[in-house]
N, C-alpha and C positions, 0 to 999 in steps of 0.2 A: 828397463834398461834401454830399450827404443827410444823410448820419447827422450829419455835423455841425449841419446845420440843423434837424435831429431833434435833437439836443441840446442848442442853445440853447433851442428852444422848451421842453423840458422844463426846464431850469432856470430858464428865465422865467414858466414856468406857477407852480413854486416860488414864485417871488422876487411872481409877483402875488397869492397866495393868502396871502402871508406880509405884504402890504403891503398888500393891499385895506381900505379903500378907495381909490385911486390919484389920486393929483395928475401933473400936466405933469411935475413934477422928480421925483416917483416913478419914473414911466415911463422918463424918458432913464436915472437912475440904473438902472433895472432893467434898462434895454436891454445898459450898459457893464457892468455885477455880470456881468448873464447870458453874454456876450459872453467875459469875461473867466475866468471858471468853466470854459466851454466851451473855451478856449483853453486851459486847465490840464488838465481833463480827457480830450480827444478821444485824449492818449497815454497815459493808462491805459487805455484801451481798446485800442490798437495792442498794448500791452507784452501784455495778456493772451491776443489773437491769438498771437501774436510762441510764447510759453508752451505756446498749444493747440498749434502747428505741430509745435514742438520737440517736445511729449512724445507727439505721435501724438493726442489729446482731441479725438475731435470733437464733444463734448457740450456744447460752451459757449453753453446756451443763453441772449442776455439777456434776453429777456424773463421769463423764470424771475427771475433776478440781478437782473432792475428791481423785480418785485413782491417778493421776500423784503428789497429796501431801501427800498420802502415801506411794508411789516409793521414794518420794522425804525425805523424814523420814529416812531408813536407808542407802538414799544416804550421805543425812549430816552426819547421825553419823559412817558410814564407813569414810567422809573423814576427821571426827575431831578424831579417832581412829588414823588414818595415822598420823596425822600432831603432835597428842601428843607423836606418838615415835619419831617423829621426832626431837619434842624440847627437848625430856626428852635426847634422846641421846647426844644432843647437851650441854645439862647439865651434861650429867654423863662423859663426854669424853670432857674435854675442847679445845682438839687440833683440834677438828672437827670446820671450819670455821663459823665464822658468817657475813654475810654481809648487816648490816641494810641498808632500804631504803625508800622512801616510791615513788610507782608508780602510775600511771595515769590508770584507765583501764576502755575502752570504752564497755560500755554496751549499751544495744536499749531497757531493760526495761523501762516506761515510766509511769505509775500508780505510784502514790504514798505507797501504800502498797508493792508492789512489787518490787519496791526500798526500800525500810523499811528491807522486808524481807533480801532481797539480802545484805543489809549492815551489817542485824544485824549476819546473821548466815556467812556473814566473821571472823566478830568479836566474832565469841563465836568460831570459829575454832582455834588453835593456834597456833601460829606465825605469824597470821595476824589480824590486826583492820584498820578499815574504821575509816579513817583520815573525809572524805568529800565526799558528792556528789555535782556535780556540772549538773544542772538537765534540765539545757537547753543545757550544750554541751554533755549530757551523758556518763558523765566521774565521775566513782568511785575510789579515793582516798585510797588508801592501803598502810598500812606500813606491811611489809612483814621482817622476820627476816633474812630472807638468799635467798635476791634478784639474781639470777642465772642470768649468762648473756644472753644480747640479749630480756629479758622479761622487763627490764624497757624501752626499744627501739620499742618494737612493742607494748606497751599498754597492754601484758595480764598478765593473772595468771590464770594458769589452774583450780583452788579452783573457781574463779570468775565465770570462762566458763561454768564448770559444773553443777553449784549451778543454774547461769542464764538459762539455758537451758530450766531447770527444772518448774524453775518459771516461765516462758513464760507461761508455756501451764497451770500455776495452775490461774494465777493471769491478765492474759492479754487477 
């Protein structure tokens, strides 16, 4: 019952610092956002217990796994900073190249959340969404606006590398 109330509170701490400065209907909203998060989240936590038992791992530290997903907070949003001047440039200057595509990129994340993750904050960066994962050959699906050469031939995309890196150490 702690942890759980230790976890609303962290996602309400979220939801205030993200909505500051706060009105009455802020608050009740933040209260049911928070609430509801917390309610979604508390069993991926159980499942990763569940995992440590299974595989003998007693090293699951979270508080380790909380700070590399706070690292990992203004990593994403520095690199969806970049990529939206990216595209916007590529909007305001139409003679600046585009070369759509979509690539193959081999990941070794392997949980299903952290696949999740890794797909979803491609897709919320822009100029790139996760087409697919394909989850027994560890291969995420990207379409990418201005596929650079050489990166559809060797499987990556730096956005993927970084992002993956990251979530190794939060979710794995």
């Amino acid at each position: 019952m702690i942890k759980k109330i230790l976890l609303f509170i962290f996602w309400f701490a979220i939801w205030f610092c993200l909505s500051y400065p706060l009105s009455r209907l802020d608050l009740v909203i933040g209260v049911f956002a928070s609430a509801f998060v917390t309610y979604m989240t508390v069993d991926l936590d159980e499942q990763v217990k569940r995992k440590k038992a299974r595989t003998g791992d007693k090293s699951a530290d979270y508080m380790i796994r909380a700070a590399w997903f706070l690292y990992y907070i203004p990593v994403f949003l520095w690199e969806c900073l970049k990529a939206n001047a990216d595209v916007a440039s590529r909007v305001l200057r139409p003679s600046l190249p585009i070369r759509p595509g979509t690539i193959a990129v081999k990941v070794s994340l392997k949980t299903d959340i952290g696949l999740t993750f890794l797909a979803n904050s491609v897709t919320l960066t822009p100029g790139t969404t996760s087409v697919d994962i394909d989850r027994e050959k560890g291969i995420l699906y990207v379409h990418w606006i201005f596929v650079k050469p050489g990166y559809a031939d060797d499987g990556r995309l730096p956005v993927v590398e970084r992002f993956e890196s990251i979530l190794k150490k939060v979710f794995e």
